[in-house]
Each structure stands twice: as C-alpha cells, then as structure tokens.
N, C-alpha and C positions, 0 to 999 in steps of 0.2 A: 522712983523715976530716975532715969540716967542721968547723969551730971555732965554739965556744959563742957568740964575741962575732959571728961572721956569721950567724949564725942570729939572736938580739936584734936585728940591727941589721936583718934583711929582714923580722923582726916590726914595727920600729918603723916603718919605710919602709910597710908596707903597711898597718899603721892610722892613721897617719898620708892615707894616698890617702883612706883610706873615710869617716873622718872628715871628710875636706874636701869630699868629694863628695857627704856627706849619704847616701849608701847605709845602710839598717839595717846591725847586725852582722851578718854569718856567716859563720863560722868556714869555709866553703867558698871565701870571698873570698882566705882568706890560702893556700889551695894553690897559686897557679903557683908565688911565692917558694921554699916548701918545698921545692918537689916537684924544684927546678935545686938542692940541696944534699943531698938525701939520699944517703947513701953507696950504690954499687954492689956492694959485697962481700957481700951478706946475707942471698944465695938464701936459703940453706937456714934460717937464723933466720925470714926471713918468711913461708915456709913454712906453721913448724910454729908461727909464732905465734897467739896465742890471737885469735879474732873473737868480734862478740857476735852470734851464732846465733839470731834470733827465736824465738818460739817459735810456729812455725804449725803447719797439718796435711800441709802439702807444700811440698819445698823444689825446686824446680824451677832446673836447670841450663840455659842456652842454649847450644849448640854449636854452630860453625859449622865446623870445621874447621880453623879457625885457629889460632896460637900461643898465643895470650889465654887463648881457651874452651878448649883442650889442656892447659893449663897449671889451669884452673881447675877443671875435671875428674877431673885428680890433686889438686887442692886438696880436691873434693867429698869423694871418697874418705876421703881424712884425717880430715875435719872432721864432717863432715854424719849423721844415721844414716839407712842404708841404707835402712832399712824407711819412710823417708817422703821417702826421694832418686827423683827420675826423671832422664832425660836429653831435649832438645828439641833436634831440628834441622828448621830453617824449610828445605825443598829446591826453587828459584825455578826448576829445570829448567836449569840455564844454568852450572853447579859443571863443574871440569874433571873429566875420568877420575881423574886422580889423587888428588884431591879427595873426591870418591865411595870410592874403594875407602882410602883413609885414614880416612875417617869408618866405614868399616863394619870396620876392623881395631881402631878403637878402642871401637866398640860390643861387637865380641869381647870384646876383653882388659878393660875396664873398668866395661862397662854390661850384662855379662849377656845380650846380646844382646836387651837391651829398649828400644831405643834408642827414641822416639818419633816418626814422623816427619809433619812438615805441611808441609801442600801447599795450594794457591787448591783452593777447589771451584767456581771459575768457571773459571779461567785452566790450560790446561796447561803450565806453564811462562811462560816469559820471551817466544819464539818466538808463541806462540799469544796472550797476551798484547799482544804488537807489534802481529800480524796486526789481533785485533780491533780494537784503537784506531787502525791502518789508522800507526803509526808508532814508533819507539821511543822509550825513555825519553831523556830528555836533562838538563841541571845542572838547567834551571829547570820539569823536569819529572818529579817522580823518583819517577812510580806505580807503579812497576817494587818498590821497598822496601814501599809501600803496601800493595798488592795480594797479592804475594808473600809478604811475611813477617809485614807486621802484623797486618795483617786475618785468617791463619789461625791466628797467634798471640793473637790478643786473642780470637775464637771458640775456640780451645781454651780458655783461659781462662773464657770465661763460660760454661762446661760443668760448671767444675771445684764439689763439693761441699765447703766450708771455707776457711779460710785459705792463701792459697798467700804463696812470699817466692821471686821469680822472682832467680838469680843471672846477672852478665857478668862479663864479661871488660875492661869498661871500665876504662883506664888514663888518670891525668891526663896523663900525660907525652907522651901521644899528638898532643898540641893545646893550644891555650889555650882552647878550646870546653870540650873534655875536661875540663880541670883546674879549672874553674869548676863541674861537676856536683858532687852530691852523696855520699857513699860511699854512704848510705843514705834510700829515701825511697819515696817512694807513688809504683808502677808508673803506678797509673790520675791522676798530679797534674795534666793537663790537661783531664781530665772533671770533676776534683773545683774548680778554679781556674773554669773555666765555670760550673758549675753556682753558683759563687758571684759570679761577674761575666762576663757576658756579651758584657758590651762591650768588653773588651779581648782578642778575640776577632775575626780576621775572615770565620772559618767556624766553623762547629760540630763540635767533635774526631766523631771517627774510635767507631761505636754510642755514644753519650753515651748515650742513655735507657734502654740495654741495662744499661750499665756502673753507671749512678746506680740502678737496681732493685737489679745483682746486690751492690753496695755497701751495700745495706740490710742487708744478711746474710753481709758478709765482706769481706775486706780482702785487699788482694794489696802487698806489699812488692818493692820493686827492689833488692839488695844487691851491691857490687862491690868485693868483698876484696880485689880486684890493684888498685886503683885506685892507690894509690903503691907500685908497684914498677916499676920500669926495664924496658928492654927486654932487656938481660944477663941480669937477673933471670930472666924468663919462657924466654930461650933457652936458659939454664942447667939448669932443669928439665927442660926439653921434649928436650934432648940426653941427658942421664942415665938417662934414662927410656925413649931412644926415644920420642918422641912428636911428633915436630916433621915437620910435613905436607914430602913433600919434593919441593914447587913449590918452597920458599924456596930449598935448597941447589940448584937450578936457577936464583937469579937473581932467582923473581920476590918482589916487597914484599908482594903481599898476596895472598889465596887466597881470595876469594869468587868474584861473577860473575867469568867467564872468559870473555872480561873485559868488565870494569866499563865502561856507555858513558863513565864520567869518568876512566877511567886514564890517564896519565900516556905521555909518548911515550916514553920509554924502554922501559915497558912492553908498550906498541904494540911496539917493534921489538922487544924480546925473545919476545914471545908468536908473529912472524912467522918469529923464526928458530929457535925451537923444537916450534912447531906447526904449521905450514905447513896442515894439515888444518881448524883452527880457524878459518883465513883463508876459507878456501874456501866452508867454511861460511857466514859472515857473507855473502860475494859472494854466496853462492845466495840468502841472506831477503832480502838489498837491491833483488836484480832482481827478487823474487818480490813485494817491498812496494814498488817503483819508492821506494825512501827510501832514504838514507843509514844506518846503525849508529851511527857518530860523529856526534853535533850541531854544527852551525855556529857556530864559532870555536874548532873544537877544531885545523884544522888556518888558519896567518896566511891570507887571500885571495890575499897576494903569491904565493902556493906555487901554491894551486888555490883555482876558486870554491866547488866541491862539495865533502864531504869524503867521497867513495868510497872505499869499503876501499882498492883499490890505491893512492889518489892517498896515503891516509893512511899505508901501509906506506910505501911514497915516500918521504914528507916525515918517518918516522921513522928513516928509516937517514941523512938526508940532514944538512948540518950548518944549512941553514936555520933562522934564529933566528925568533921569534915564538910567536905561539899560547900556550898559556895556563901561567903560570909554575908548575912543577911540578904535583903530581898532584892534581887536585879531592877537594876530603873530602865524601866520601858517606856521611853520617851521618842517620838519623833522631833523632825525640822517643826514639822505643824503644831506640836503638842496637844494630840488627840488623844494621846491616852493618858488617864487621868496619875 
C-alpha cells in the first residue's frame, strides 16, 4: 500500500507546479499524481463504495461493449434505481460479431432487454458514411465519432423530457488526457463555455442553439464513477461476473470499431490473423472507394507509399520499424469511443 508521506509529498509536488504556473485551483489538476499511487487491491471496496447520485429525472448509462461500460453497468445495477435507469449503446455499423452478440447477451441478463439502441439517421453505418464523404475517417479526421455516436447521442438527448445525468466508463489512468477530466460535470460544457465566449472557439460546437433552448428547461450532467479505478480493477469485476467482451481474451486491447482506422499495428496483425474475413472486407470498400482504410502515415513510406490493406497487413506481420509510435487515442469531447 502507499505510504502517507508519498502521497503529501506528490500533493506538495503538484501544488507547487500550479502555483507556479498560475493555473486556477482544481482539484482535477492533482489527479494524474494520485491516480500512479492508488492501491490495486480494492475491486470490491470500490465497488460497493458510496457515490454522490445526483438527483435527476434519468440516469442514463453509455455502453459500448467494452470493459469500462461492463464494469459500469454492474456498477448501475448496484447503485442507481431502476425505475429511472436506462441503458445507451451508440451502434456505428462497423462493431465485430462478437461485439454485437456480447452486447445483446448483456442487454439479456442486465437491461431487461431494453437496451437502447442509436444509430445516424443520415449514415448507415461507418461503410455508407465512407462512401458518402467519397473517403474514410482518418487521425486528423475523425467524423466517423461525429457522426456516428455524437450527433445520435446528443439528438437523443434533446428529445429527453427533464433532468438527465449521462454516466462512463471514463478512467484517469487510461491517459494523461484522461486523468486531467472531471469525475463530474456538465455533459453539454462546450455549448455552455460558447455560449459564454465565443471566441475561444474556432467553430461552433456540435446543435449549440438546439442545446442552449433545451438548457433553458434542463440540465444534463456527465458522471464517471470508475474514473480512479485501475485496470485490474474493472477486470476483476468483469471476470467474476462474466462480463468481459471476449475479443480481450483473444488478444485484442480494445473493442470498438473493428477496427478503429487509428489502431495500432500490432492490432492490425492481430485482427489479420484472427479475422481474415474482416481483411477481405476492408479490400472490397478500398477498391469500391479507389481509397485506402488506413490514412497516410500509418504505415513508414520506407515500407509502401500507399497504405493498402494488404501492403498494411504486410508491414504488420513484418519487423520494419516506423509509422506511428503505439496505438492513436481516439477520444472525443463526449468520450464515446472507448
């Protein structure tokens, strides 16, 4: 277990920074410190530990089918009352088989089989999505999360009648991006941060004028009760339980898009020698869109100039160094993607 005087002394180290840096206070500053001494052993204490439960009209879950949103799920269960709980999964067409029929085994056994499900009412999927922008999503283009998951999530949303307090599965320990957010705070904060300065802004968020009406008459909260727990933690649960998607114990790190155009090359060759069909796929939209899947500089130029599925399965079995150091974080404002 950590000891009292390493903990004062990563408190002092880190007001000390903010102080010098002239940053206001927040208490959100001192998490990455924290969040590298918390002890590992305390599934089950943090569990059953007490949260503070707003008090809205709907407490809405985001599921993605990940270990996180699995893990927070059984947390719902515990905590939340039923009768003003739902479940949300955002579905971008583009989720493995596995993925899919994991998600609807947990709708079974935990959601009553009332699972919620949204979808683009423009886009069918990922595929059709591509097609129309005539290319795919890529690091410095990432309308694929947009499109997909925000945009039907913030339209469900401005649907809803009262108070909503949307929950994740967001973890500090995931990142230093990560561990710098809030545990708790206003879903809609970059409508509301515009609406009050504009100019630090260099587009206008994602319905602002939709958002700022339905904010006259309700208030929607972001809340992430796993935010300091470990990754042992959430596996711990998700094994006890049965509940853990089972891409993982095949290898793969994460379980959204399948896969993700910023996945990582190991995951490339994993997905090539476990899916071979998935491959296939991709080659069919490439030739179909005359585009790549993978964006350029995913695989070094030394390798290939193009990054064509096969040249990329290629250069992911291959020991050629280059190309982009581990796997790209594809994170929104929202953090809908896992």
């Amino acid at each position: 277990m950590t000891s009292v005087p390493l903990l004062v002394f990563s408190f002092l180290i880190s007001y000390v920074y903010i102080s010098r840096s002239g940053n206001k206070y927040d208490p959100s500053l001192f998490a990455p410190f924290f969040l590298l001494h918390m002890p590992s052993n305390s599934s089950t204490a943090r569990f059953y530990e007490r949260y503070p439960i707003p008090d809205v009209d709907l407490h809405v879950i985001a599921f993605s089918g990940g270990k996180d949103s699995s893990t927070l799920v059984l947390w719902a269960k515990q905590h939340l009352p039923p009768e003003k709980t739902c479940f949300v999964f955002c579905d971008t067409g583009w989720e493995s088989p596995v993925t899919y029929k994991f998600v609807e085994s947990m709708n079974r056994r935990f959601m009553d089989s009332k699972l919620i499900v949204l979808r683009s009412q423009t886009y069918r999927g990922l595929v059709d999505l591509a097609t129309k922008r005539k290319r795919f999503p890529s690091a410095l283009a990432r309308f694929c999360t947009e499109q997909l998951k925000i945009v039907p999530m913030i339209d469900w949303i401005l649907k809803q009648e009262g108070d909503l307090a949307i929950y994740q599965g967001i973890r500090g320990q995931e990142s230093a991006a990560r561990a710098r957010m809030k545990q708790s705070e206003d879903f809609f904060a970059r409508q509301i941060k515009y609406r009050e300065d504009p100019k630090q802004f260099r587009r206008k968020p994602l319905f602002q004028d939709q958002v700022t009406t339905w904010l006259e008459r309700r208030s929607c909260k972001v809340e992430r009760p796993l935010f300091y727990w470990k990754t042992e933690d959430v596996l711990k649960i998700c094994r006890e339980n049965d509940t853990l998607n089972p891409l993982y114990d095949k290898g793969f790190e994460r379980v959204g898009c399948y896969p993700c155009v910023m996945c990582s090359k190991k995951e490339i060759r994993l997905l090539a020698d476990k899916d071979p069909d998935r491959i296939a796929q991709i080659r069919s939209y490439e030739k179909k869109l005359g585009r790549t899947f993978f964006h350029h500089g995913t695989v070094p130029d030394s390798f290939c100039k193009e990054p064509w599925i096969d040249d990329v399965v290629r250069w992911s079995r291959s020991e050629h160094k280059g190309g982009p150091k581990g796997s790209w974080s594809c994170m929104s404002f929202y953090n809908h993607c896992e």
